[in-house]
N, C-alpha and C positions, 0 to 999 in steps of 0.2 A: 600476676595477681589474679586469683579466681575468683567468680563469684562471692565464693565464702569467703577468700581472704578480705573482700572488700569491706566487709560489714567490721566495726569498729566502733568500741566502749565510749569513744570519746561523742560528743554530742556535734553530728556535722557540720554544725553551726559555726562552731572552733576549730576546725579544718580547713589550713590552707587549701586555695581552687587549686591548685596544681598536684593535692594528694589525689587525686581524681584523676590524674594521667597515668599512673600506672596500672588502670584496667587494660588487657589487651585487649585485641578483639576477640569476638564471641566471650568475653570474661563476667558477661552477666548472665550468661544461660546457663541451666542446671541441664544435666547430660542427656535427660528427657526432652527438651526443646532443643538441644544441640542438633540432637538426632533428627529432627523434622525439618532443620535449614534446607535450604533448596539450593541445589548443585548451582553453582556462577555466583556464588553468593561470597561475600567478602568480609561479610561482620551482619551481626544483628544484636538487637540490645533492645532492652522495654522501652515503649513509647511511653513517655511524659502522661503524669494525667490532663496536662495544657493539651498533648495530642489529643488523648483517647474523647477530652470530650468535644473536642471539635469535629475529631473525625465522625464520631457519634451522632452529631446535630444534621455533617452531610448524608450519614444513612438513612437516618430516622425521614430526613428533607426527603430525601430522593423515593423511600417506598411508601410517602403522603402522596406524592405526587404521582407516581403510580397507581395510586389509589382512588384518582382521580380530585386532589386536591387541588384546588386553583387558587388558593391566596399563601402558598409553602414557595418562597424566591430560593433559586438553586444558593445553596452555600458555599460561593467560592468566588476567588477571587477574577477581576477581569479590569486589565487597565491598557488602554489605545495609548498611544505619543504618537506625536507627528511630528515628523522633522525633515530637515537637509542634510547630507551627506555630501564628500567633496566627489563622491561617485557611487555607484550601487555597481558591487561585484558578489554576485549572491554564492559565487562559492569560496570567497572569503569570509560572509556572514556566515554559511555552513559550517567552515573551519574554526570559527571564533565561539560559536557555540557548541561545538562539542569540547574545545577547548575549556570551557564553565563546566561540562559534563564530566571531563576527565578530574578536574582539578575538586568538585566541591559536590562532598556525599548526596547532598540533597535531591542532585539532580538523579541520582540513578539509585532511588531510594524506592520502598514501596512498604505501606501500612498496611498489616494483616490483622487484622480483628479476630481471626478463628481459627488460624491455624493451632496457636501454640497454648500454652498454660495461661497465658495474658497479652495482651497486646504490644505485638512486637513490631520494631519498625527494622528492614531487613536490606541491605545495602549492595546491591550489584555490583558484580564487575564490571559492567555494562549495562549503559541503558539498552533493551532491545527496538527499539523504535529512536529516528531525529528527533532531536531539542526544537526543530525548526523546521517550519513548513511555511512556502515562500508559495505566493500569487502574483503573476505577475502582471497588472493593469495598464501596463501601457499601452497608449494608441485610443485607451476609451475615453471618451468626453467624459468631462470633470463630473459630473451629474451623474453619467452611469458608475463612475469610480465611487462616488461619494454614497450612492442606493447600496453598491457592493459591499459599504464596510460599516454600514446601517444594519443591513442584511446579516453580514459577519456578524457584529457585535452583540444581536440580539442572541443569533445561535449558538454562540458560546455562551451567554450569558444564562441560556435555556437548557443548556445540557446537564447530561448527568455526567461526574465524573468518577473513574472507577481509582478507588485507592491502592489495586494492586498489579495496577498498569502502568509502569516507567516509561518514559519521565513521567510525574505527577506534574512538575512545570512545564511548560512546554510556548515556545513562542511561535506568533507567526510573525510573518514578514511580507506586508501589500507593498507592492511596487509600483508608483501612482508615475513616477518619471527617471529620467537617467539618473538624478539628486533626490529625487521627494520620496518619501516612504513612510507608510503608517505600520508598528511594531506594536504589538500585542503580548500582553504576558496572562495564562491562563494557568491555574492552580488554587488547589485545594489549602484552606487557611493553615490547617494541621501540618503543611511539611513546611512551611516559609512566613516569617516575620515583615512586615515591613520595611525594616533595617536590611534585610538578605535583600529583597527586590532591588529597591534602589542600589544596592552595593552590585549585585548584578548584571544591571541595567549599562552601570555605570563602568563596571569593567568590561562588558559586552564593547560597547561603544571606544573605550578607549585600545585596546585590544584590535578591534577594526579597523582603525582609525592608523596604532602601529603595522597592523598587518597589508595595507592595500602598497601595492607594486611588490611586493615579494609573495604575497597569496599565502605567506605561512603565518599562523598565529600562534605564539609563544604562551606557554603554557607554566606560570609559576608553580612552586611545590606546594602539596597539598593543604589546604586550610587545617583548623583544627578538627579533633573529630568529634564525632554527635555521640559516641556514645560514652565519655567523658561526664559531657552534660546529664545525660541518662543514670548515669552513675552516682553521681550528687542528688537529685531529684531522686531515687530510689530510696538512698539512707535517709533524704530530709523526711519523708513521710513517716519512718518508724521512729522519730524524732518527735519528743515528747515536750519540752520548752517553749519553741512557737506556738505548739497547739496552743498551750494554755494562755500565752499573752494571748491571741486572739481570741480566746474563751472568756477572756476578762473584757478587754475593747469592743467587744460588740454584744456585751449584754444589755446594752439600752435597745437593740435592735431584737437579739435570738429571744427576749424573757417580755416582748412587749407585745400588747394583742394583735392578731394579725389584719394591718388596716384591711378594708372595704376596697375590692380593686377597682377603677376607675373604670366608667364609661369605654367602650372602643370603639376610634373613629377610625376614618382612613389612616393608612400609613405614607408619611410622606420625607424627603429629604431637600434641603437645600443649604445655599452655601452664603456665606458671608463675605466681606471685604473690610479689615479692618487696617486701615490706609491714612496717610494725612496727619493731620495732630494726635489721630488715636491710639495710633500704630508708635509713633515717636514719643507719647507722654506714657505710656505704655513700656514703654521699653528704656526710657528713664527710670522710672519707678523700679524695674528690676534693677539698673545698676547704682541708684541711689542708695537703697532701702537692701544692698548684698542678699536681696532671695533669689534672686535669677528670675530669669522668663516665665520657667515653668509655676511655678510658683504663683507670679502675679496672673498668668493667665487660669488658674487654677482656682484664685480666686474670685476673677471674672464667674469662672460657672459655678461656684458655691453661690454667688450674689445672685446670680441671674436664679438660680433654683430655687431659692429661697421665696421668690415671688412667682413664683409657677403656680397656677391653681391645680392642688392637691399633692405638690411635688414636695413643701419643706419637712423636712425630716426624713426625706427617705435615705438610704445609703448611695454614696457615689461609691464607682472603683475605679480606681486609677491604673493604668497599665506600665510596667513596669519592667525592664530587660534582667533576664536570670543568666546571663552570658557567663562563663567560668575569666576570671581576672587573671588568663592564661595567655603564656604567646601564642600570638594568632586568635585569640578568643574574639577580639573586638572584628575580627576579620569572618567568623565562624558562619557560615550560615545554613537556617534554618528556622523552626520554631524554636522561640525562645522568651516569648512572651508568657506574663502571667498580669492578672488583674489582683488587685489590692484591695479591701475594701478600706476607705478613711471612714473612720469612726470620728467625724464632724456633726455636733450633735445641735447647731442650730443659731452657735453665738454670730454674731456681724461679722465674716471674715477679714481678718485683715493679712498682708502678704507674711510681716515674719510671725505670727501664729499657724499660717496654713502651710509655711513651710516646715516648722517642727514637727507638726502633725503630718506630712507628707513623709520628712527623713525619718519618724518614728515607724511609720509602718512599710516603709521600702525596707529598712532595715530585717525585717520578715516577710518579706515581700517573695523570698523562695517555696513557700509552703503553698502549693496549688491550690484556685479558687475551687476547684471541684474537690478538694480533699476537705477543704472549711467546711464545703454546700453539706459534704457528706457527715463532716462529724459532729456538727452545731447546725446544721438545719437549713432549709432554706431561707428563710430569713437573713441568713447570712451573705444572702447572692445580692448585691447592690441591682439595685433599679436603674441607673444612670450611670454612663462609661464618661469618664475624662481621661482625652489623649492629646497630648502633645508631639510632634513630629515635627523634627528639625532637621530633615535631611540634605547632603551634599543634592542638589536636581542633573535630571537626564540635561534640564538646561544651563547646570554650571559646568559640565563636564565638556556639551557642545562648544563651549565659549573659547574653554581651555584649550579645546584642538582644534578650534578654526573649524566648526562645525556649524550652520545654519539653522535653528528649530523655530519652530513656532509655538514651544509652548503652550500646546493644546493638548492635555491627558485625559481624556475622559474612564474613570472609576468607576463601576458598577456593585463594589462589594458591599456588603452587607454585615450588621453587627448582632448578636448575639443579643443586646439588652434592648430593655424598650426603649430605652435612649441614649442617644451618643452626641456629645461635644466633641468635636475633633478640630484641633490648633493645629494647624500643617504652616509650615514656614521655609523655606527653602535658604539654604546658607548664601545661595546667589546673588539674591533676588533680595535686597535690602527696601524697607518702608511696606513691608506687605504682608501680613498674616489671614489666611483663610480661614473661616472659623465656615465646618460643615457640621450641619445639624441634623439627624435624623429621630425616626420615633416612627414606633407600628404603631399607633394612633392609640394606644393607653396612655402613656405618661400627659401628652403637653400637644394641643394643638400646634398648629405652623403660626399664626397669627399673634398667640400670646407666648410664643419660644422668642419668635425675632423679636418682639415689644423686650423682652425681658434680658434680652442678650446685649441687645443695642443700651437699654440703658444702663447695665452692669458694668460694659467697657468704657463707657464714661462717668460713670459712677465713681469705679475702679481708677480709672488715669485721672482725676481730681476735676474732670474740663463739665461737671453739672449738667442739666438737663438742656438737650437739643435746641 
């Protein structure tokens, strides 16, 4: 199938995900951009507009700060774990991560912004550089170990990261004792999802875990591939049906004056604990009431926003997996995220109203938020991010193999909107949902976010004011 063959009368909406596998490789480039691939190259295919405008935000970030900007936080991703191992043989972790390398495009990918007619993401035979880069701390008092990965932490978190240097992910590996070790994963939002991290994290570990006293790590067959997904995302944009549902659903937003934007304070982030009867009446409530988790937590932050000073009415967007419903697809990794906006226009949430209005607009949930921002305005770009994250953790996976963690991640990335609710729950770890709040200091103080959050989740699970 070429290029050309791919484009097809039918509205892609109504196209099985699996007509999308008969692109080959290179079968989305016209023979003008064939001809500029770069030799070791394996396949290349257009970046998402999910990529192009993230990659976007890290360029734009990176030459403010060059510029001598100092309130522009690098755009990308940076998360520590800390755990136990039944040994540390670091060229087993070497082997286990080129292993991820072999197996899963992502890793040996690279985002070109200029080379070709549009932005292309271009797929090595090989990464030319290690997945993994190993310190090894032993012998140094706990103290000078603990300044060393303070020290680490901030410098990655301070870098610039180039999009056309493989890997784009890339871990390290401190080696604190013969068992202890703190693991870092470093990358750019635009090539990896959240769902890819943990799915990687998690075969990384289990992988090593099979591979120690034999030194060899086994290597399944390749995941699905990215430019599949590229392939779908290409026809949905000259796809003319979605536009206009969302052309309809958010004309109380694109046709209404554009408010007054709010004071800006600091920017600030913290996290919640929603634990005890709140986490259990909570989570009742989903299996009572058949809307799920996501849902009743979803309604938490419509309620909580609702009393936000200058927050009711604005648009939320919800994030939502554009994964092809393909074998291997749920295994696929990389970007695959898109945001949604819900066109929730102010009535009292309740769960089964916010979940029809959630399944209504996942349901169009493939039409990129940067292709709406584009063709209905910005107005269209929601002010406030709702996520849910229900991941397998590095510490269910510990458990599973008789592995030791401690359950200490620290996160440094950063969101795109002035504000973000973000529901992290880990499948392990039963009675406990973190609920992480941030905000560049336009939307919602820190003082009147937690007041408003706190009483939404009791609001929400029936249990009244504190």
């Amino acid at each position: 199938m070429t290029a050309a063959a791919h484009e097809v009368a039918t509205d892609p909406a109504d196209l099985p995900d699996d007509h999308w596998t008969g692109v080959p490789a290179f079968g989305l480039l016209d023979p003008a951009d064939r001809a500029r691939v770069p030799a070791g190259a394996v396949d290349a295919f257009p970046m998402t507009a999910q990529q192009i405008a993230m990659a976007a935000q890290l360029v734009l970030g990176s030459a403010r700060r060059r510029k001598g900007a100092a309130d522009v936080p690098p755009y990308h991703n940076v998360a520590m774990s800390r755990m136990s191992v039944p040994e540390v043989d670091t060229a087993v972790f070497a082997a286990c991560a080129e292993a991820l390398v072999d197996r899963h495009e992502m890793f040996r990918s690279v985002l070109d912004l200029d080379t070709f007619s549009r932005p292309m993401q271009v797929v090595l035979a090989r990464a030319p550089e290690p997945v993994l880069t190993v310190h090894d701390l032993r012998g140094r008092e706990a103290a000078e170990q603990e300044a060393e990965l303070v020290r680490f932490a901030a410098a990655e978190n301070a870098k610039t990261l180039s999009l056309t240097a493989a890997p784009l992910t890339r871990f390290t590996l401190h080696v604190l004792s013969d068992r202890d070790i703190a693991f870092t994963i470093t990358e750019p939002h635009a090539v990896a999802d959240g769902w890819s991290t943990h799915l990687n994290l998690v075969e990384f570990f289990d992988t090593y875990v099979a591979a120690l006293g034999t030194g060899r790590a086994a290597a399944p067959p390749p995941s699905a591939r990215l430019r599949h997904h590229s392939a779908q995302q290409d026809a949905m944009l000259k796809s003319t049906m979605d536009n206009e549902w969302w052309r309809d659903r958010l004309r109380p937003w694109t046709e209404a004056t554009a408010p007054v934007p709010a004071a800006t304070g600091p920017a600030w982030h913290t996290t919640l604990a929603i634990t005890g009867a709140e986490c259990a009446a909570l989570e009742e409530l989903a299996r009572t009431s058949g809307t799920g988790l996501k849902a009743v937590l979803l309604t938490v932050h419509l309620t909580a926003v609702r009393d936000l000073p200058g927050a009711a009415g604005t648009l939320t967007g919800v994030t939502v997996n554009t994964r092809l419903a393909v074998e291997d697809g749920v295994d696929a990794r990389g970007m695959f995220l898109n945001v949604v906006p819900l066109p929730w226009t102010g009535a009292v949430p309740e769960p089964a109203a916010v979940r029809a209005g959630l399944l209504a607009a996942t349901t169009r949930g493939r039409v990129p938020l940067a292709h709406l921002v584009r063709t209905l305005g910005p107005a269209a770009a929601p002010q406030s991010l709702f996520v849910f994250n229900s991941f397998h953790s590095i510490a269910g996976a510990a458990r599973r193999l008789g592995v030791d963690t401690f359950e200490e991640v620290a996160d440094w990335s950063r969101t795109d909107f002035p504000f973000e609710a973000s529901f992290n729950r880990s499948e392990e770890a039963a009675g406990r949902i973190d609920l992480q709040l941030y905000s560049d200091g336009r939307f919602a103080g820190e003082p009147d976010a937690v007041r408003a959050y706190r009483a939404a989740v009791r609001a929400v699970a029936g249990l009244g004011d504190d």
